[in-house]
C-alpha positions, -999 to +999 in steps of 0.1 A: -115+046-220-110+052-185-131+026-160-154+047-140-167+041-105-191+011-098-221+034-084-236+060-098-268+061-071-267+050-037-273+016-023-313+015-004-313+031+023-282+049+021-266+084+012-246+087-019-212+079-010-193+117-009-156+113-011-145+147+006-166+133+036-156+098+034-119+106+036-128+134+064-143+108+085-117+086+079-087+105+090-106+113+125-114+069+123-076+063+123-065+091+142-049+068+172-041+041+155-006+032+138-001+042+106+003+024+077+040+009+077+059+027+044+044+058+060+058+050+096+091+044+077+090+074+058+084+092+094+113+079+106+135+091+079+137+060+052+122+084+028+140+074-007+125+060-034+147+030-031+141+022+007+105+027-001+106+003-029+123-022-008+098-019+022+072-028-006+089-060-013+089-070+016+054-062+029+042-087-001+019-110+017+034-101+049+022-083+076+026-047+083+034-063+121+065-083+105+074-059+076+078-027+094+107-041+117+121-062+096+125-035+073+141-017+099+163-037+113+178-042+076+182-006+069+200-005+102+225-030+092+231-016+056+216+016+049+226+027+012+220+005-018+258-002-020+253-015+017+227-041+003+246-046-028+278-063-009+257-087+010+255-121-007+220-134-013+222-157+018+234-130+041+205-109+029+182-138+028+195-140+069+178-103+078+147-104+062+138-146+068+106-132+089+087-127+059+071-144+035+091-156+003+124-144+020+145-162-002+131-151-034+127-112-020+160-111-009+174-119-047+153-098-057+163-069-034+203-073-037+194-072-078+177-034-073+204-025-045+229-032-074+217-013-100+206+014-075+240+020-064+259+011-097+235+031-121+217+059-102+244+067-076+221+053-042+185+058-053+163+052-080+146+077-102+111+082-098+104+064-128+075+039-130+086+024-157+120+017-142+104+002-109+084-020-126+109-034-148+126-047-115+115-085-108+091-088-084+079-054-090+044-047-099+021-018-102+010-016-073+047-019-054+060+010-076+029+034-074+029+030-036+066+036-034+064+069-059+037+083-037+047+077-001+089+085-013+081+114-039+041+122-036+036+112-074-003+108-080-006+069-080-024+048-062-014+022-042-040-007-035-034-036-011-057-061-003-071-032+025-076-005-001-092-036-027-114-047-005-129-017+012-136-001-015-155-031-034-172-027+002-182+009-002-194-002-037-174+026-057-152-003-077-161-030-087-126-053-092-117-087-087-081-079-079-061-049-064-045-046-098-080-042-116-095-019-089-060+008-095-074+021-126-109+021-111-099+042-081-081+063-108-119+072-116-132+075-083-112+097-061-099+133-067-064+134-072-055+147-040-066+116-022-045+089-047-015+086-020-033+092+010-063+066+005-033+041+014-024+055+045-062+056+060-074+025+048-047+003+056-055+006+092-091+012+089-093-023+066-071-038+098-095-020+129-129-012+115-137-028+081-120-062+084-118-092+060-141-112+084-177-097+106-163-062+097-175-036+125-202-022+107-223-016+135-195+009+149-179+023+111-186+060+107-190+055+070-217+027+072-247+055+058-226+059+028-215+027+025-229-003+003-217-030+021-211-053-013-204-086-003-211-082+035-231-114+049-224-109+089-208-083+102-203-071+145 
């Protein structure tokens, strides 16, 4: 059975929480801000299923700050798989050291620039399956990279996405993982990619892990504000 959302009335003294709206408001809420990284990077041309997987990797409890051009200045220095695939582990390890678990990740990443360039000619298929059969790969790393690389209808959910939406009180989940399905419930279709892309900088400007700006959110009438104990 598929999870549904959390709340089915709205919270006292709110409005029920209207999707269409909420993501309305949002896109004008992150308007001037910058975008969420693997969408900057798609921007800028590194729009490949395979780049985008390895941007994921590497924005694993990193910062979009340190990810975004670190990821860049790698792609500058080897920009196909086969590229990646020559470096040795070390010399690898040596481009990406400014995030987190760089020596893992960059095993990691040499293993699916191999096979991307020895089995699929460069990229990868846009096969979830196949993504997350890659180690270090989980749901969440391959549905973001199939959306923001190919617009497939998954859902990405970072800690951002997680936590916001527990916020607005239309999931309940204690992990990003458990909230994917959940969202799946929640939001039309249309908005599975894009919710990424708004609340990654919303969750970083607006609705933040600690005294979130409620008193300035355009979505506070709608929202429940589940878990929420001081807030600016």
């Amino acid at each position: 059975m598929t999870p549904r959302a959390r709340r089915t009335r709205p919270a006292p003294g709110k409005r029920p929480f209207e999707v269409h709206e909420a993501v309305r408001r949002l896109r004008e809420a992150v308007r001037d801000v910058a975008d969420a990284a693997m969408f900057d990077l798609r921007e800028r041309g590194w729009t490949s299923v395979f780049h985008q997987l390895v941007a994921c990797i590497l924005s694993i409890r990193t910062r979009d700050e340190t990810m975004l051009p670190t990821a860049l200045a790698l792609f500058t220095a080897a920009p196909t798989a086969a590229d990646l695939a020559r470096m040795d582990v070390a010399a690898l390890d040596a481009h990406i050291r400014a995030v987190s678990f760089h020596e893992r990740k960059a095993a990691q990443i040499r293993e699916i620039a191999r096979r991307a360039h020895e089995e699929f000619g460069g990229d990868l298929p846009p096969d979830f399956d196949l993504l997350t059969s890659f180690a270090g790969v989980g749901p969440k790393c391959a549905g973001l990279a199939l959306g923001v690389a190919a617009g497939a209808a998954h859902i990405g959910v970072d800690v951002h996405v997680w936590r916001v939406t527990n916020r607005w009180g239309i999931v309940a989940a204690r992990t990003p993982e458990a909230a994917i399905p959940q969202l799946e419930a929640a939001l039309p279709r249309e908005y599975w990619v894009e919710i990424n892309r708004l609340l990654v900088p919303f969750g970083k400007h607006v609705c933040t892990g600690v005294r979130p700006r409620c008193s300035t959110c355009p979505l506070l009438d709608m929202c429940a504000q589940v878990g929420v104990t001081e807030h600016r």
